[in-house]
KOLLUMDREN-729521 format. One line per 4 residues: number of its first residue (from 1); their letters; for each residue x negated, y, z of C-alpha. Coordinates in Angstrom, 3 decimals, always signed. Layout:
N
NUM) A) X/Y/Z | ...;
//
This chain:
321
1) XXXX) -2.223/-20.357/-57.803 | -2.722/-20.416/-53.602 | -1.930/-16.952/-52.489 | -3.075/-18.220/-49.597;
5) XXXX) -6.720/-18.406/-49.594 | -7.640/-17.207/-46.003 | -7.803/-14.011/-44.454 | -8.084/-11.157/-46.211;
9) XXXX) -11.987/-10.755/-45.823 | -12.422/-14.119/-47.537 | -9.913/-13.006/-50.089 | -12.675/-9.956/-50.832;
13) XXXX) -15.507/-11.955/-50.936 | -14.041/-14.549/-53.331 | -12.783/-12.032/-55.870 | -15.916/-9.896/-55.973;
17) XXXX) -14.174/-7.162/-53.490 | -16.387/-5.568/-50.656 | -15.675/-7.127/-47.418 | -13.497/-5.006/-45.090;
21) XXXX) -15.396/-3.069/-42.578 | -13.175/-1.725/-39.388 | -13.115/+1.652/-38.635 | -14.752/+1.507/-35.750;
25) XXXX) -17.611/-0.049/-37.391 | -17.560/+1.873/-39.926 | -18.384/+5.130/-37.969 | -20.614/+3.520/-35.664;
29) XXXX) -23.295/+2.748/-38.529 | -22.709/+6.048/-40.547 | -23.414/+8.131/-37.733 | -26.667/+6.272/-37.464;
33) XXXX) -27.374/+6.709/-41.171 | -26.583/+10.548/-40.868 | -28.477/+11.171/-38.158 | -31.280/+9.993/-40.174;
37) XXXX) -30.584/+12.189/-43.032 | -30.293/+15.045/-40.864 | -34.065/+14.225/-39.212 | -35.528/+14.388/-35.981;
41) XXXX) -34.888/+17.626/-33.508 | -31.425/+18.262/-35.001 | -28.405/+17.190/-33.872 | -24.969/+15.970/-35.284;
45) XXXX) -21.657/+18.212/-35.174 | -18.871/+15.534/-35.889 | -15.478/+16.575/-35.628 | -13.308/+15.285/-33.095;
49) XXXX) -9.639/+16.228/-33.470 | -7.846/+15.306/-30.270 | -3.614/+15.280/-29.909 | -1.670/+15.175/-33.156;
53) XXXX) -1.880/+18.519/-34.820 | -5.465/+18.776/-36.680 | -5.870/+22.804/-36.072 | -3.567/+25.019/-33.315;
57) XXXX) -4.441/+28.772/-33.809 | -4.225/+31.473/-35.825 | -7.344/+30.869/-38.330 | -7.356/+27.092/-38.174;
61) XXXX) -3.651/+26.609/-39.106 | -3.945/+29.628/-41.598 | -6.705/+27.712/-43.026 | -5.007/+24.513/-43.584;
65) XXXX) -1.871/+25.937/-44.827 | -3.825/+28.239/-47.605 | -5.767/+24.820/-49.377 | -2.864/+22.915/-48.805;
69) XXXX) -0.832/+25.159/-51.338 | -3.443/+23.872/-54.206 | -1.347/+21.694/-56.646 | -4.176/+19.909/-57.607;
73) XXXX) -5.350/+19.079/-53.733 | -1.378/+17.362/-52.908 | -2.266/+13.882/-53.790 | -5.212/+13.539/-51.575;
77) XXXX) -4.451/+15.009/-48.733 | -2.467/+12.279/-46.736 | -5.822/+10.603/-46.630 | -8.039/+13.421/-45.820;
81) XXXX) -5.894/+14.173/-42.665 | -6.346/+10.358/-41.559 | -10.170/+10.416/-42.449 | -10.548/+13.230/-40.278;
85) XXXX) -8.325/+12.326/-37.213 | -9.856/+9.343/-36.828 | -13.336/+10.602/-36.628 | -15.303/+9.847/-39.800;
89) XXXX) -16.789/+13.360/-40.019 | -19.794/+12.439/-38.554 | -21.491/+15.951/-39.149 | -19.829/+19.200/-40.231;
93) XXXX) -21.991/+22.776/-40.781 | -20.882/+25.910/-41.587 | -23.038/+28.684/-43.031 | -22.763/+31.671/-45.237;
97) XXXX) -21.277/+30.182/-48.711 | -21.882/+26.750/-48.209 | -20.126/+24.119/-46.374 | -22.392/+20.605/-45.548;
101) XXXX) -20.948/+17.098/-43.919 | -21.204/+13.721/-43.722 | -18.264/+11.740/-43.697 | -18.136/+7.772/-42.927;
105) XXXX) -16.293/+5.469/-45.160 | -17.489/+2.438/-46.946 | -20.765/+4.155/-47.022 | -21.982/+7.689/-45.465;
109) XXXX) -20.910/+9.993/-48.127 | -22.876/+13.299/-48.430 | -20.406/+16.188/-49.058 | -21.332/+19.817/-49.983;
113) XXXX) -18.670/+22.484/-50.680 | -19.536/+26.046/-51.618 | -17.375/+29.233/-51.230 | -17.919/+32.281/-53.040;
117) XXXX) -18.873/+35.221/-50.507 | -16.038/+37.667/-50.553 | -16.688/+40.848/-52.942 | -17.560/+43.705/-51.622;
121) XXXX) -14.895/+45.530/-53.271 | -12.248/+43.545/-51.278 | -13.893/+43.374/-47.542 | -14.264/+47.247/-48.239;
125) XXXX) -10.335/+47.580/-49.273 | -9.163/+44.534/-46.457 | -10.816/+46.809/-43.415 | -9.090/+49.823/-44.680;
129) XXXX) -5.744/+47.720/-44.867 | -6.195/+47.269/-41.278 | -7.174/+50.701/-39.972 | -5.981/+51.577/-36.378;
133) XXXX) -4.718/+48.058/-36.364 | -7.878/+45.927/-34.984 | -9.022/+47.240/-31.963 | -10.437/+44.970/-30.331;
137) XXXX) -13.624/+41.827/-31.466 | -11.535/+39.426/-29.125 | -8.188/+39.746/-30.141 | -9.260/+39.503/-34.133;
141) XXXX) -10.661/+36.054/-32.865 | -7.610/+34.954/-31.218 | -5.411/+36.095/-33.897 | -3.015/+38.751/-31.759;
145) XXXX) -2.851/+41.074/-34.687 | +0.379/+43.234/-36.385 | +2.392/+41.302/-38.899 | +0.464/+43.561/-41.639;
149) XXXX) -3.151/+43.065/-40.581 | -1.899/+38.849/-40.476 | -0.482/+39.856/-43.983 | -3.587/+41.636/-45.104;
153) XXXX) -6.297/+38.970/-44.007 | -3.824/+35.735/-45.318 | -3.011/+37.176/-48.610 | -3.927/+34.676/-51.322;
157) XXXX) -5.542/+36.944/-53.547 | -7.372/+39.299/-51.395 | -7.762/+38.151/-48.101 | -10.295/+35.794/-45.847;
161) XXXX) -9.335/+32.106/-47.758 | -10.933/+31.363/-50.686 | -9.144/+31.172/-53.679 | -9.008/+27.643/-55.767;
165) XXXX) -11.480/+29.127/-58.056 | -14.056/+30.118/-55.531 | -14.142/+26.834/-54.162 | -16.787/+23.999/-55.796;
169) XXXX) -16.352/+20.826/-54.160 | -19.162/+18.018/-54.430 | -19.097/+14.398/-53.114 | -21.670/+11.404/-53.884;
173) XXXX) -18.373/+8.450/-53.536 | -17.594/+6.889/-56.653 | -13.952/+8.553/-57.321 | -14.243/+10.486/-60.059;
177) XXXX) -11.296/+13.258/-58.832 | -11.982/+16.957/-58.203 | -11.143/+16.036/-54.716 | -11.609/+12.944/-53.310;
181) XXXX) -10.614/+11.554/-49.355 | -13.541/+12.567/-48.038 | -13.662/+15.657/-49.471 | -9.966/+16.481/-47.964;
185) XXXX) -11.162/+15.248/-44.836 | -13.824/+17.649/-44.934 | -11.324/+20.705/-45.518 | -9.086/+19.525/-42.446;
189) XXXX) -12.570/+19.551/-40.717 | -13.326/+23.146/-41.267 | -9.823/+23.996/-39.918 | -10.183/+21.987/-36.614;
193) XXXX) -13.643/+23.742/-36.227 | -12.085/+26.966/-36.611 | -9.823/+26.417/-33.641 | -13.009/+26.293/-31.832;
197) XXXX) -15.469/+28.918/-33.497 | -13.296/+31.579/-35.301 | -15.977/+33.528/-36.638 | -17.132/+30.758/-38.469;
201) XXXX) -14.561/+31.966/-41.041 | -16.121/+35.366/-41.706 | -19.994/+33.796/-41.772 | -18.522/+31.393/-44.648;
205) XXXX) -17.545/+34.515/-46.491 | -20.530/+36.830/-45.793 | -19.053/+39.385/-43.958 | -19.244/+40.459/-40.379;
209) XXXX) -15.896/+40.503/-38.137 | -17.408/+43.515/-36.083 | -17.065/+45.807/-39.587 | -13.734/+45.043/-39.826;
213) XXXX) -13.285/+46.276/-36.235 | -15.860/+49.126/-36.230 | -13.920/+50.727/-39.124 | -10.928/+50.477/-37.602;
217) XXXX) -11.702/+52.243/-34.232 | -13.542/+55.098/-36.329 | -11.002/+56.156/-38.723 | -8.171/+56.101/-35.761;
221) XXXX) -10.505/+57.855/-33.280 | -11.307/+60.608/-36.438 | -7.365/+60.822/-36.818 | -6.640/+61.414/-32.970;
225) XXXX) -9.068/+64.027/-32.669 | -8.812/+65.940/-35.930 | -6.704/+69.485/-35.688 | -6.545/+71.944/-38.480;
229) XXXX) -8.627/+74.761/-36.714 | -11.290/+72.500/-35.596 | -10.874/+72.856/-31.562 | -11.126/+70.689/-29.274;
233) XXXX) -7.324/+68.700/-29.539 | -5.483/+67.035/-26.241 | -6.489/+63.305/-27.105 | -10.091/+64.245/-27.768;
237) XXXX) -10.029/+65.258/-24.174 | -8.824/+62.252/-23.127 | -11.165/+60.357/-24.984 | -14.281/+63.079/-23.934;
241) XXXX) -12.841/+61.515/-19.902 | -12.576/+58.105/-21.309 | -15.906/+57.887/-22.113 | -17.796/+60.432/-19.962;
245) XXXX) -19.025/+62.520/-22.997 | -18.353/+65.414/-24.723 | -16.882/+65.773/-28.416 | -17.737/+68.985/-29.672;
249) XXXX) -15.365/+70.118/-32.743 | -18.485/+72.154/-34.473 | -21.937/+72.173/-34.157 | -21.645/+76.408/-33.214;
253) XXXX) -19.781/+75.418/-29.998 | -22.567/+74.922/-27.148 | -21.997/+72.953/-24.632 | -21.187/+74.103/-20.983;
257) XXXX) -24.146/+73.785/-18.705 | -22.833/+72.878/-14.918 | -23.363/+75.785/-12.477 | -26.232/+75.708/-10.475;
261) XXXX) -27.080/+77.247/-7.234 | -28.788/+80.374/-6.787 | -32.006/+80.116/-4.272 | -31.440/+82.710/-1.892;
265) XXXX) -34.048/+85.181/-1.662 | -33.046/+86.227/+2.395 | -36.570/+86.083/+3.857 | -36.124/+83.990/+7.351;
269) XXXX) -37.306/+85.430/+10.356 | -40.317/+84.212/+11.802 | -40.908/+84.001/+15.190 | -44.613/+85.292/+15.850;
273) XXXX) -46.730/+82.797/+18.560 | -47.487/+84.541/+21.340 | -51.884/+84.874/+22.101 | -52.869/+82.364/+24.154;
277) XXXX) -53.868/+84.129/+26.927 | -50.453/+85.974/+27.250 | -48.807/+82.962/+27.151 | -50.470/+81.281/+29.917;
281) XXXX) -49.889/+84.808/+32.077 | -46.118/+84.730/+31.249 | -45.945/+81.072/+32.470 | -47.536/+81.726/+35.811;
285) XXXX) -45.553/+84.749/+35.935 | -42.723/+83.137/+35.817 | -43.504/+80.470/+38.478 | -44.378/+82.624/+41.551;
289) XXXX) -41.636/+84.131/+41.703 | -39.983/+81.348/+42.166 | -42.113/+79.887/+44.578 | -41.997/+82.824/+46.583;
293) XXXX) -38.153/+82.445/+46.506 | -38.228/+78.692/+47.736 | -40.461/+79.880/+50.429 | -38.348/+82.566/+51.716;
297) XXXX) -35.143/+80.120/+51.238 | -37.012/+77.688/+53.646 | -37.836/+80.549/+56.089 | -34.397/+81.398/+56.183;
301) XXXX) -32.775/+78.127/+56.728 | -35.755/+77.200/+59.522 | -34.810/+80.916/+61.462 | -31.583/+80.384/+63.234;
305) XXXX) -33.209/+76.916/+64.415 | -36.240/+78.152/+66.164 | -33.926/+81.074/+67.502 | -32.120/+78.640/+69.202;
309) XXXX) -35.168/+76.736/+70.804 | -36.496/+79.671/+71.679 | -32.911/+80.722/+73.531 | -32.659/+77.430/+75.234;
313) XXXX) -35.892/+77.784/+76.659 | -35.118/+81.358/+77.709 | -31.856/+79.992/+79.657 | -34.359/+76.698/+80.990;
317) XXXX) -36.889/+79.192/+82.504 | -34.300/+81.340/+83.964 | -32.063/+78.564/+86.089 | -36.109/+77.296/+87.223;
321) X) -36.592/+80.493/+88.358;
//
């Protein structure tokens, strides 16, 4: 027999194979096909993993890690990591329970995974696990937590991840296994969006992250401020100037009204207006008087003067004479 029968696509075609499709190709015509599927007015989410780690924070790698300890998952991950970091998720949605993509191989392969919403029971028992630990919306998202809160929300059993046995995986692609490539790329998927949205984790699960974080500042804020005789203790001061409020201890205690000013009740004394007629009096009064006083200042600056005219023509007379 001739081995050598042309290139590999002709080798496909002549024994009954599928011809070989690039990658490239591959993506380009299942990303038309799912936006299709998806319909008009919506748009595709693909995943696009960029340097060579998949996921690079707290909740993506802690997602990755947790599946990847499934026995049953080992054999199909090496291709579920290559599916996904070379693009073939061509849509990837996250909502409460229920994970949706579209992944491109030899056809566009529809993908639904759903996750059992965490009990109630356990949320309620996880946010007391982390009291006075999570104080802040921002750092839960970026994962700067104590080593027992990371402890508390990773735990197999009883933390965020799903166990294997809440997880139900579902792909259309003709391999028969529990979890096939494109199913494993799918799971990689979730862990590279988590890098980007966080929160996406605790929507999946039906809980909200600001619970976890609410709970946490009230029990702590409850133990600073607590005291055994029910006054007022020296951090609920600091909080009552923290916040610009007061915390009273018990509903008896009234609160301190700021002092106010007293009106005063000194009458001011009014100055009474003068009749008219009086006042016109007192102004003319007062202005001949001084008239009079210019006049006689003018008399007595002009006297010496005409005293001296009058002398010189005395003398003039005399000497004529």
């Amino acid at each position: 027999m001739n081995w050598r029968r042309g290139s590999s696509r002709s080798y496909g075609r002549d024994y009954g194979y599928p011809e070989y499709v690039p990658v490239g190709v591959r993506r380009i015509q299942g990303i038309a096909k799912a936006q299709k599927k998806i319909g008009k007015g919506k748009s595709l989410q693909p995943v696009t993993i960029t340097g060579t780690k998949i996921a690079t924070t707290f909740w993506g790698k802690g997602w990755c890690k947790h599946f990847e300890t499934y026995s049953d998952f080992s054999n199909r991950l090496p291709r579920g990591r290559t599916y996904a970091r070379n693009g073939s998720i061509a849509h990837l949605e996250i909502n409460s329970g229920q994970i949706s993509a579209f992944v491109c191989g030899s056809d566009l392969y529809t993908i639904e995974i759903e996750i059992t919403p965490l009990p109630p029971k356990v949320w309620k028992q996880l946010c007391e696990n982390c009291t006075a630990s999570v104080t802040s919306v921002i750092d839960l998202m970026r994962g700067r937590l104590p080593d027992d809160v990371v402890t508390a929300l990773t735990d197999p059993k009883n933390g965020m991840f799903p166990s294997n046995r809440e997880i139900k995986l579902s792909c259309d692609c003709p391999d028969g296994a529990r979890l096939c490539k494109h199913l494993a790329a799918v799971l990689y998927g979730v862990g590279n969006r988590l890098d980007q949205s966080p929160e996406l984790l605790f929507v999946l699960r039906g809980v909200s992250q600001t619970d976890l974080v609410g709970v946490s500042l009230t029990k702590s804020v409850d133990s600073l401020t607590s005291s055994a005789d029910g006054s007022m203790t020296l951090a609920e001061a600091d909080l009552s100037e923290l916040f610009g409020i007061d915390l009273v201890a018990n509903e008896s205690h009234s609160p301190v009204m700021p002092a106010t000013k007293k009106k005063s009740t000194k009458k001011r004394a009014v100055k009474k207006k003068p009749p008219k007629g009086t006042a016109v009096k007192m102004e003319t009064a007062n202005k001949k008087p001084a008239e009079k006083a210019t006049v006689k200042k003018k008399t007595e600056r002009k006297t010496p003067a005409i005293k001296k005219k009058a002398a010189k023509k005395k003398a003039a007379k005399k000497n004529i004479s």
